[in-house]
C-alpha positions as CSV (number, residue, x, y, z in Angstrom):
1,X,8.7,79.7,115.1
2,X,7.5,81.5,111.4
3,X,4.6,83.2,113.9
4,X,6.3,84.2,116.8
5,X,8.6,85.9,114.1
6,X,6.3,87.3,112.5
7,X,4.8,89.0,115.8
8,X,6.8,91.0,116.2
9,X,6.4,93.2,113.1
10,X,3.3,93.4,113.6
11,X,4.8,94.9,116.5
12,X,5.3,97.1,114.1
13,X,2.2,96.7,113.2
14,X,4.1,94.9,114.7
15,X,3.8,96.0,115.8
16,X,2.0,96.5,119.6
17,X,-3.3,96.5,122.5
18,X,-7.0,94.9,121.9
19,X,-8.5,96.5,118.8
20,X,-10.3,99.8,119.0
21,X,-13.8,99.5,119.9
22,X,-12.8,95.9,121.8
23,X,-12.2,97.7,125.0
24,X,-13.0,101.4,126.5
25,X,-8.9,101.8,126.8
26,X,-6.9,99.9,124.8
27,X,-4.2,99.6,126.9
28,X,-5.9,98.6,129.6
29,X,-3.7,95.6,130.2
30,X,-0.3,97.0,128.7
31,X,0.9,98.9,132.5
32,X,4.8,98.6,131.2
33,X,5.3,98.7,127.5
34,X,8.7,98.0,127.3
35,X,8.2,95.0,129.8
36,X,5.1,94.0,127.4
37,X,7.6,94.3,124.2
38,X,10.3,91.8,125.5
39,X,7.8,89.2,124.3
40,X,8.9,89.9,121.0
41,X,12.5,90.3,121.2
42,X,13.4,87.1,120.2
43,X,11.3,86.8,117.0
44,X,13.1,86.7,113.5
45,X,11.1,89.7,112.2
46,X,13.0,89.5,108.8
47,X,11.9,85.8,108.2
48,X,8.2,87.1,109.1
49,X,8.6,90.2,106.6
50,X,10.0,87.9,103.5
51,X,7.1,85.0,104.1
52,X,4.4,85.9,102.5
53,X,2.3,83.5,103.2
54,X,2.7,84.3,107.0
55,X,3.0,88.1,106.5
56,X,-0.3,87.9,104.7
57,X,-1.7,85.9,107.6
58,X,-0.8,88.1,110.2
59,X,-2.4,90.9,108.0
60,X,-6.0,89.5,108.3
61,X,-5.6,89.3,112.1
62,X,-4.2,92.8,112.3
63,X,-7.0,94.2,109.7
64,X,-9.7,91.7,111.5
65,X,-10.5,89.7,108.6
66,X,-8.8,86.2,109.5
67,X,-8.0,84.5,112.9
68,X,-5.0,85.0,115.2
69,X,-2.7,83.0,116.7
70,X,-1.5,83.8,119.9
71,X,1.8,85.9,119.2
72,X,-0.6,87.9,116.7
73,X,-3.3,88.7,119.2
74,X,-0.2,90.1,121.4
75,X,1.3,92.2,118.5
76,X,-2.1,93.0,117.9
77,X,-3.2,94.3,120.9
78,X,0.3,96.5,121.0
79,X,-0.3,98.7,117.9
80,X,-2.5,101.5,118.8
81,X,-0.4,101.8,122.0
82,X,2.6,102.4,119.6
83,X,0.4,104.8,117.6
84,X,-0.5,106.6,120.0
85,X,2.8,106.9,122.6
86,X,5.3,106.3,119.7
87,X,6.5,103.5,121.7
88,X,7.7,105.6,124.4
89,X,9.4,102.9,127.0
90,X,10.5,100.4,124.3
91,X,14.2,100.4,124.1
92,X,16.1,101.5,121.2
93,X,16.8,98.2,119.4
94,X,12.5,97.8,120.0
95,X,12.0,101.0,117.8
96,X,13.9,100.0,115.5
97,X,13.0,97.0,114.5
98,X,8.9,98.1,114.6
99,X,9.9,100.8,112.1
100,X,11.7,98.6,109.9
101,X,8.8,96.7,109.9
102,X,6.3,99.0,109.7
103,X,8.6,100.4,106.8
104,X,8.7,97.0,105.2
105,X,5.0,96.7,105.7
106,X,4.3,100.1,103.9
107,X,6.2,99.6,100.6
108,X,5.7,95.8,100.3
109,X,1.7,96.0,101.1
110,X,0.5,99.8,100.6
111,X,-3.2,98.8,100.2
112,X,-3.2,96.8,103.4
113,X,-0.6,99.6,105.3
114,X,-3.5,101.8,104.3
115,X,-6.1,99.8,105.7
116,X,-4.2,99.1,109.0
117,X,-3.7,102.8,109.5
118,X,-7.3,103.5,109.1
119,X,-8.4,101.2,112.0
120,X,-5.2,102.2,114.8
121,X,-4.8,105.9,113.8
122,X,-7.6,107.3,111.9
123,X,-5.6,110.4,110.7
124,X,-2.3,108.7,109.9
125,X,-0.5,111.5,111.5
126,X,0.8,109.5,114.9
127,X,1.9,106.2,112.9
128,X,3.5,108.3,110.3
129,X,5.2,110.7,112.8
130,X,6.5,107.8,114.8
131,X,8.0,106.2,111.1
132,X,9.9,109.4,110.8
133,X,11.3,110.0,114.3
């Protein structure tokens, strides 16, 4: 239950496709994000973002340093998709929980935020953008 929640900020994170460079289109399997997303709509994303045991975990699958677990791999999978449409077809409440995780994310982990920005949006501009919207 602690990783399912956690999923889905990483939807944020979090967020949420494969990794770039695992495939020549990362969304090759997403056709319908917002179909994709409903996945995670049940996760407690706040007990995810205050375990940080399990945050951290999550972290090293989304910065490819550690194994994932399933729900990871998903949320995984999903963030350069959100990067990259600003999660255009996610509904409303979908937005906003990814931003308050990715929000969370940001000022409880900076170094790592920084890390996971550099691998699913190489300027920082579409992530950022999609924070403030």
């Amino acid at each position: 239950m602690v990783c399912k929640t956690f999923v889905l900020l990483s939807c944020v994170i979090y967020a949420c496709v494969a990794a770039p460079g695992d495939s020549a289109n990362p969304d090759d399997d997403i056709k319908d994000l917002g179909t994709y997303m409903k996945r995670f709509d049940k996760i407690n994303v706040e007990q995810i973002l205050n375990n940080d045991r399990v945050l951290s975990s999550h972290l090293k699958c989304f910065l490819n340093e550690g194994p994932c677990v399933q729900q990871s791999r998903d949320l995984k999978r999903v963030i350069p998709v959100i990067a990259e449409n600003a999660c255009d077809g996610c509904t409303h409440r979908q937005k906003a929980v990814i931003k308050k995780s990715l929000n969370t994310l940001k000022n409880k982990k900076p170094n790592e935020w920084s890390r996971l920005v550099k691998i699913y949006d190489a300027s920082g501009e579409k992530l950022n953008k999609f924070l403030e919207s």
